[in-house]
N, C-alpha and C positions, 0 to 999 in steps of 0.2 A: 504494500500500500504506500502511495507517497508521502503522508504524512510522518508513516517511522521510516523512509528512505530521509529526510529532511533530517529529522534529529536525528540519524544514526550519523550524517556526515557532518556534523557541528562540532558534533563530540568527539568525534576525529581530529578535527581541526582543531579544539580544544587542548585534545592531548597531546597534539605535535607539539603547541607555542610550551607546554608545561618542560617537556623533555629537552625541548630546544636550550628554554632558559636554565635547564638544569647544568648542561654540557658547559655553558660559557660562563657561567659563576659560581664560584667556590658555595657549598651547600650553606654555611652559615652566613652568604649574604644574600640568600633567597629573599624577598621581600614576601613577606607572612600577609599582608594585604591584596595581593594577589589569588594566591588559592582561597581568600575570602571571596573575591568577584567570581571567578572559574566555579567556586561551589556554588554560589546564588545565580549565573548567570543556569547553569544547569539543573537547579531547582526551576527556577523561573521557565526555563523549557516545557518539563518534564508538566510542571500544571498546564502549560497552554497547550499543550498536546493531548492531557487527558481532557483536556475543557472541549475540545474541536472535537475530538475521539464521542465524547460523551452525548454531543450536541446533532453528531451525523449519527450517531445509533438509533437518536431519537429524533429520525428525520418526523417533519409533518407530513402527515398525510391530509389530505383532501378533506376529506369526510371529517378530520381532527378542529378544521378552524368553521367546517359548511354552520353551525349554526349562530356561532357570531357574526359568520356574513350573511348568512338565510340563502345559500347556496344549495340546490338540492342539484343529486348528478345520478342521472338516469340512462341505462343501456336499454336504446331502443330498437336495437334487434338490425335494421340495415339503412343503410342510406335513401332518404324519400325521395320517392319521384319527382316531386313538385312539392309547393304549396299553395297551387291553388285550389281550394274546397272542391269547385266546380269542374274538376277533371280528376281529382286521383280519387283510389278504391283503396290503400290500403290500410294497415293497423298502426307502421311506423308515421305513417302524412297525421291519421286523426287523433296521435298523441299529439303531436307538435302545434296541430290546430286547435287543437282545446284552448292551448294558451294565447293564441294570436288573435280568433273572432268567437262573439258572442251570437248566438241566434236569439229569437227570442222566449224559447225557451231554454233552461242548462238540465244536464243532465244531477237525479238526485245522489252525492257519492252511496248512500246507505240506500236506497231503496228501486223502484221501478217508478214514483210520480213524479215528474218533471218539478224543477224550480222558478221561479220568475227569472227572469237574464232579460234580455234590451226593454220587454214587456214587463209593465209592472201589476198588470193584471190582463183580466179577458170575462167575456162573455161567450157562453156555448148556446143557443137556441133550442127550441126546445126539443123539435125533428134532431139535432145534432148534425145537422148539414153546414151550421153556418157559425163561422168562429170572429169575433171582433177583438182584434188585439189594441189594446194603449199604451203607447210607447213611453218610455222615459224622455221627463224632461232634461234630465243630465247625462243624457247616454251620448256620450261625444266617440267621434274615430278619432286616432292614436293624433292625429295634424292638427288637433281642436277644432275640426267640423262638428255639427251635430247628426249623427243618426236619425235618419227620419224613415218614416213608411214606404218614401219613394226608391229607397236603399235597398229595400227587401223587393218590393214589385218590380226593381230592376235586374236585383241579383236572382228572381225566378224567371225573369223573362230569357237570361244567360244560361242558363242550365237547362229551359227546355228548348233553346235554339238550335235546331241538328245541325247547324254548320259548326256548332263549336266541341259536336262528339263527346260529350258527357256519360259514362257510363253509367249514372245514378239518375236520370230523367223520370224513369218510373216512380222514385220516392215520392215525388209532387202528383202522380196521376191521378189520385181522389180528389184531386182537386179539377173543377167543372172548366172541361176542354182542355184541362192539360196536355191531354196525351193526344191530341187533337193537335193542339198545336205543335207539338214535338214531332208529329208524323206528317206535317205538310199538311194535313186534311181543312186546318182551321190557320187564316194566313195573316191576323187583326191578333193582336196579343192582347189587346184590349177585351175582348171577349171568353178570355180566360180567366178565373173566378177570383182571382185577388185583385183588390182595389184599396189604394190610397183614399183613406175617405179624406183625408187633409193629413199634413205632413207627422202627427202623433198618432193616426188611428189606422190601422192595416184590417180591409175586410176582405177572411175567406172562405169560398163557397165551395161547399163538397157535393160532389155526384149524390154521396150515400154517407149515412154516419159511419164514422171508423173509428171504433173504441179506443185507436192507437194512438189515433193524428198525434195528442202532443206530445206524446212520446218519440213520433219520428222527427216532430220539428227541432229534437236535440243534437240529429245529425248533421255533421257541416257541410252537406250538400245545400243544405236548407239556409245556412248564416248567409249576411249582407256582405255584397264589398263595396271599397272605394269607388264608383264609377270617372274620377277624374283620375284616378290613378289608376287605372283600369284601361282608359283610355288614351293615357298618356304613354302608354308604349305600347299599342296598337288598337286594334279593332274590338269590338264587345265581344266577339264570338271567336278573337285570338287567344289559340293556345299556347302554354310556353313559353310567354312573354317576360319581360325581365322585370314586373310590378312585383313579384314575388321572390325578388333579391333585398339584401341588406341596405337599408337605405331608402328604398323604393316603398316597400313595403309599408303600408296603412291598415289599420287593421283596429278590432274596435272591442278587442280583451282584456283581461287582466295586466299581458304581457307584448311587449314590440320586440320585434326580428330586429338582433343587434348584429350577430356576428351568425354567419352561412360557410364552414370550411369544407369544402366538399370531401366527404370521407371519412373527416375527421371530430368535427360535432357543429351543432348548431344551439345558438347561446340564444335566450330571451330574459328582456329586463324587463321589469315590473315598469308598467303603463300610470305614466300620471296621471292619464286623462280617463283612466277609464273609473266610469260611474262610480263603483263600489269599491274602489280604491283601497280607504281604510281597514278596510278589512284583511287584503292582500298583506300576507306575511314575508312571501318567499321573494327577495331580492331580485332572482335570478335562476333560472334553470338550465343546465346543460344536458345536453340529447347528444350520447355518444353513439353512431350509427355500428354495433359491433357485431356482423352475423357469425360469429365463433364463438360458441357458447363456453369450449373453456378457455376460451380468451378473456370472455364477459366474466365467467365465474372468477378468475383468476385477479379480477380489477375489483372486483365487488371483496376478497379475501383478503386483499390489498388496502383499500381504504381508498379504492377510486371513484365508487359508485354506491349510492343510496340502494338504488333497486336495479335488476337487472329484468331482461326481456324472459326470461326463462332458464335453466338449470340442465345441465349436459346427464343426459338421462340414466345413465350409470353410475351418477353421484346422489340421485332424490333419495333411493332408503339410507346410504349414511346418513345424510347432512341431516332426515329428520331425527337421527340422532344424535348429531352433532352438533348441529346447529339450530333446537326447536324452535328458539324467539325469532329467527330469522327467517327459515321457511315457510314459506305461505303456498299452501295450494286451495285453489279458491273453487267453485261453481263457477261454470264459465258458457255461456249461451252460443255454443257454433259448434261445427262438426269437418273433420277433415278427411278430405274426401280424394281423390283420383277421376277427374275429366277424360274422355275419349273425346277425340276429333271423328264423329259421325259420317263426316263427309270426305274421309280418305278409309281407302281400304288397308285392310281385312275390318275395320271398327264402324263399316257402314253396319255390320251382321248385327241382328240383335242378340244370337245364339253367341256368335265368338264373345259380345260383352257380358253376357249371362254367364258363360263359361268362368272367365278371368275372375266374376266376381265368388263365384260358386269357389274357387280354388282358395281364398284368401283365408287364414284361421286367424279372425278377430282378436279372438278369445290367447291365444298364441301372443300376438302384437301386442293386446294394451297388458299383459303379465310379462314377457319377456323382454319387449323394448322401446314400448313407451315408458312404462313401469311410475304412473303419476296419476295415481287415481283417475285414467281416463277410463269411459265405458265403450263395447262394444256400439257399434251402431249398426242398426239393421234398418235404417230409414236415412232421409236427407236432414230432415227436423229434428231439433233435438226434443226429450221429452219436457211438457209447457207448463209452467206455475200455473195457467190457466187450464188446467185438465182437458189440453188437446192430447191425444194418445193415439200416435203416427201406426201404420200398418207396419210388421216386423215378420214382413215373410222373409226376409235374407238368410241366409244360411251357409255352413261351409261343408261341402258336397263334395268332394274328388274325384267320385265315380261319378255321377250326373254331371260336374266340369267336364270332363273326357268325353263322355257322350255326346253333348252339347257341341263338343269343337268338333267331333264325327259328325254331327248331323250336319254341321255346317259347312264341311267338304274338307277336314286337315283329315290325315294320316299318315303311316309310317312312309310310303308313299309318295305322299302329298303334304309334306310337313308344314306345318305355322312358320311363318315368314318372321325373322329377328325383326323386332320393332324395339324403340328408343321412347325412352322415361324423360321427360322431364323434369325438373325442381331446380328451386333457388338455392342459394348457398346457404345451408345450414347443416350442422352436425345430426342433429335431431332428424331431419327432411332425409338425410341423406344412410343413415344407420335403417328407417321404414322403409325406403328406398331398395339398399339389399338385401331388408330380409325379403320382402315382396317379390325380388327380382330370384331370390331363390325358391320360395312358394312355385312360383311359375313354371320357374325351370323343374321342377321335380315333379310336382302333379303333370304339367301340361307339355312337358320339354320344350317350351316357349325360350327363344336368346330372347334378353333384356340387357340393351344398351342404356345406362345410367348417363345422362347429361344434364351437368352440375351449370348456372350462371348465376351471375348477379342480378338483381331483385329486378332490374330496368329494362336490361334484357328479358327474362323472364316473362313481364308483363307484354311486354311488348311482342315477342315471336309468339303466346296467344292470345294479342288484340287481333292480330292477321291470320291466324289459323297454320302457325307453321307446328305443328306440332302433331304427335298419334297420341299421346298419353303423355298427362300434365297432374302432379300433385297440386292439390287446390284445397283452401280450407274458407270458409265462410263464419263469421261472426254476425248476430243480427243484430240489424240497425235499432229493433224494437223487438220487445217479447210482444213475440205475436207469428205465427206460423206462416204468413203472408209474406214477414221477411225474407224467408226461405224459399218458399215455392213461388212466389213470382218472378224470383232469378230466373228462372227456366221456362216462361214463358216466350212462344218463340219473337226472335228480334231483340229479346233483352239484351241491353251490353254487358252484363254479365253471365250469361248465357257460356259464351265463348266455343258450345260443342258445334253446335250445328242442328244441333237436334230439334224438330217442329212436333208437332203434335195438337193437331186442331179440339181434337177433345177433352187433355189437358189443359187447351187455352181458355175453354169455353166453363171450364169448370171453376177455374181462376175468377171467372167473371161474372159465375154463378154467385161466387164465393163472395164478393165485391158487392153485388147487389143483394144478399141476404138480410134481414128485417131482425136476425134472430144470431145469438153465438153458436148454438144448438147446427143452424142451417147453416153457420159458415164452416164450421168445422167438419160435418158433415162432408159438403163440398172439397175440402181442401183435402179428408182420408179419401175420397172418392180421386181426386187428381195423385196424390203419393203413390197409391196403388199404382199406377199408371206410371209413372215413372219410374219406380222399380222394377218394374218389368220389362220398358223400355232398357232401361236401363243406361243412361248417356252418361252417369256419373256414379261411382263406387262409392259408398261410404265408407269409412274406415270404423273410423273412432268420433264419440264426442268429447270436447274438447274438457278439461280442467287447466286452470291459468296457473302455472307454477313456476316459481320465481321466489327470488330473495328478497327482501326488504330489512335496510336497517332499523333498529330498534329507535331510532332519535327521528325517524320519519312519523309522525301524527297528521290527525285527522286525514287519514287515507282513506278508509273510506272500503266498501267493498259491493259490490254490484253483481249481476249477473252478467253484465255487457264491460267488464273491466273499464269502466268510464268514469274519469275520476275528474271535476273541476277544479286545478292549481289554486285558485283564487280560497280554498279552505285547507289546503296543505302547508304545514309550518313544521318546522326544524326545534326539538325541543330535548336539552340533555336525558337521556332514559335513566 
């Protein structure tokens, strides 16, 4: 180390001058005040050595000074596509956006009923068709504008504008002529059901009552944006513009876009302007993009991170030994699932997709390598706090798989064609990955080529359909089984298989005009049935959220939709 390389050659040099002056003057005219200096000069060392010694053993850490700063440091799994609300879908973009725009409603951290956010109240009619929000009068964007009603009726008229390819357009469809206007049919935005009644009053009109609505209007498809900063570096219905860089960024949250390093984190500082200000405890948030989980683990062990994205799966039954107060594994509202591309072969068959799914041993997966309290899934939905109870004919069949791929024209003869897996980069993604690829290989002698990318890529080769098979997992926007099944209605942008199904579609819309909970559920077991059969997407597992949290992290809060609002999260000594 260099610090004993330093003192070891002092005291060399030390001891040369001692021996030097010995050689040249007779011993009894040593001067005795000297080895007095040599011995203090070398005491004097030997403390400022252990003082540096003592000082680097006890480096800070992060986490050591985060709650005199109110720094919180969060691992969020991979680098966002964007952030703009109104074009991304995934889980890393809607943490970041929690703290950048407020809709007007917020999500409740402890339960399923919405909080007030831009709205500081509302009226529901008595049909439940018609909702009138009132805005705050202090609700300003981050530049000291005021948030007004015309903010929202603009930022819905942008998300259902198909030139600007939103893949959340359908969140807004209960709302009258939405999806009318998103589909060309209806070309006057003004006749779509939200109206500015004056710049504090936002009124909107729904097709049909939906028990959900405000619970979906906590997703940030649904928040306001800047329209002069929107428009200031391009058109309404441009995507990928630079409004959503450091600097640029307007935004009407807790927290402002300070610092964007691509890869490496992205910083937000507490929002002076925003409404409920006082209350905001947390200075500052960093979002470290880290998709290596014992990378993640290994930061969070360290003292570099609060909370992490998730737990490298070989470590959850120690660490809830090891580490109880810090392990959290939560109830968590989504299911992860495996996509076919429908419309390239051998996965146009319904029999080859029945096949693959028949071969899969669930039961195998969520005990041997998820190993996180997930459950099997034998549907797309997970099971509903609202006592929906999804169809669970799936099953795992080796002989009926094998048969299945015979019916469908493979054999020894005529073997199944190597097809290729996709997934993002993760440890987690990539361990279900090969045991999957070997399930296949052994029941069905299927090759599985494994291709691994970054999350952009990813999204992107299946926006365009480059893909046979793609890992996919779904979180819903709202507890409600509509979240789930109208993904796969056909045309959805979340859809992404290809797969159509007129009578699935019409059940969806059965479901949409029911009078009754009774009659939509109904509708929705009657559509599930139908898409497990079909079959365009595998379920795996349903999800559980598991991850670490430091003990000095409070008011977090715990949900079925891991949605937590920053603005009641505070740093506090445990």
């Amino acid at each position: 180390m260099l610090e004993f390389g330093i003192v070891n050659s002092i005291t060399l040099d030390l001891d040369g001058i001692c021996n030097l002056d010995q050689k040249k003057r007779p011993v009894n005219y040593r001067p005795f005040f000297l080895s007095f200096i040599i011995l203090s000069m070398r005491t004097y060392l030997i403390i400022f050595i252990l003082t540096i010694l003592t000082a680097c053993s006890e480096s800070v850490k992060p986490v050591d000074l985060a709650v005199e700063n109110q720094i919180l440091y969060i691992g969020n799994g991979t680098e966002p596509q964007d952030l703009d609300p109104h074009i991304v879908t995934g889980v890393p973009e809607s943490k970041v956006l929690m703290a950048l725009l407020e809709g007007l409603v917020i999500r409740n951290p402890d339960g399923p009923d919405p909080l007030p956010g831009v709205a500081k109240d509302w009226d529901i009619s008595s049909d439940g068709k018609t909702y009138t929000f009132y805005l705050r009068d202090n609700a300003l964007w981050s530049n000291g504008d005021y948030v007004t009603a015309y903010d929202f009726v603009y930022a819905w008229n942008r998300v259902l504008m198909p030139s600007l390819g939103s893949k959340y357009p359908d969140m807004l469809y209960d709302v009258i002529n939405a999806e009318e206007f998103n589909k060309g049919i209806v070309k006057d935005f003004s006749r779509v059901g939200v109206k500015a009644l004056d710049s504090k009053t936002l009124k909107v009109s729904l097709k049909n009552p939906a028990p959900y609505f405000l619970e979906l209007l906590c997703h940030y498809t649904t928040r306001p944006v800047h329209k002069e900063t929107i428009e200031s570096y391009g058109e309404m219905d441009t995507a990928g513009s630079q409004w959503t860089r450091p600097g640029n960024f307007v935004g009407n949250g807790p927290f402002t876009l300070d610092k964007w390093e691509l890869n490496k984190v992205i910083v937000v500082k507490k929002n002076p302007s925003y409404w409920n200000n006082s209350i905001v405890q947390l200075n500052e948030i960093h979002f470290f993009p880290v998709d290596n989980a014992s990378r993640e683990d290994l930061m969070f062990r360290s003292g570099q991170l609060h909370v992490t994205s998730t737990i490298p799966p070989e470590k959850v039954e120690s660490y809830q030994e090891k580490y109880p107060d810090n392990i959290q594994i939560d109830p968590f509202y989504g299911t992860y699932y495996y996509r076919f591309n429908t419309e390239k072969s051998p996965f146009d068959s319904k029999l080859v997709r029945q096949a693959l799914s028949l071969a899969l041993d669930r039961t195998l997966i969520v005990e041997k390598v998820t190993k996180g309290g997930q459950q099997e899934a034998f549907s797309f939905t997970p099971p509903d706090p609202d006592a929906y109870f999804p169809p669970t004919t799936l099953d795992y069949n080796p002989t009926k798989a094998k048969e299945l791929l015979r019916q469908a024209g493979y054999s020894d003869e005529d073997p199944f064609p190597s097809v290729d897996l996709l997934y993002n980069t993760s440890e987690g993604h990539q361990k279900l990955a090969q045991a999957i690829q070997q399930m296949w290989k052994t029941t069905l002698n299927i090759d599985v080529t494994l291709t691994n990318t970054d999350w952009k890529v990813y999204l992107s080769r299946q926006s365009i359909g480059d893909f046979q098979i793609a890992r996919a997992g779904w979180i819903g926007d709202y507890i409600d089984p509509k979240s789930f099944l109208d993904m796969m209605v056909t045309g959805r942008g979340n859809n992404q298989t290809g797969w159509s199904n007129k009578q699935y579609d019409d059940l969806l819309i059965k479901a949409a005009n029911s009078t009754s909970q009774e009659q939509r559920f109904y509708n929705f077991y009657e559509a599930e049935k139908i898409l497990m059969d079909e079959m365009p997407i595998i379920p795996i597992y349903t999800y559980t959220r598991i991850y670490m949290l430091h003990q000095d992290v409070k008011g977090w809060g715990n949900n079925l939709l891991d949605s937590r609002p920053y603005q009641f999260v505070y740093l506090e000594n445990n």
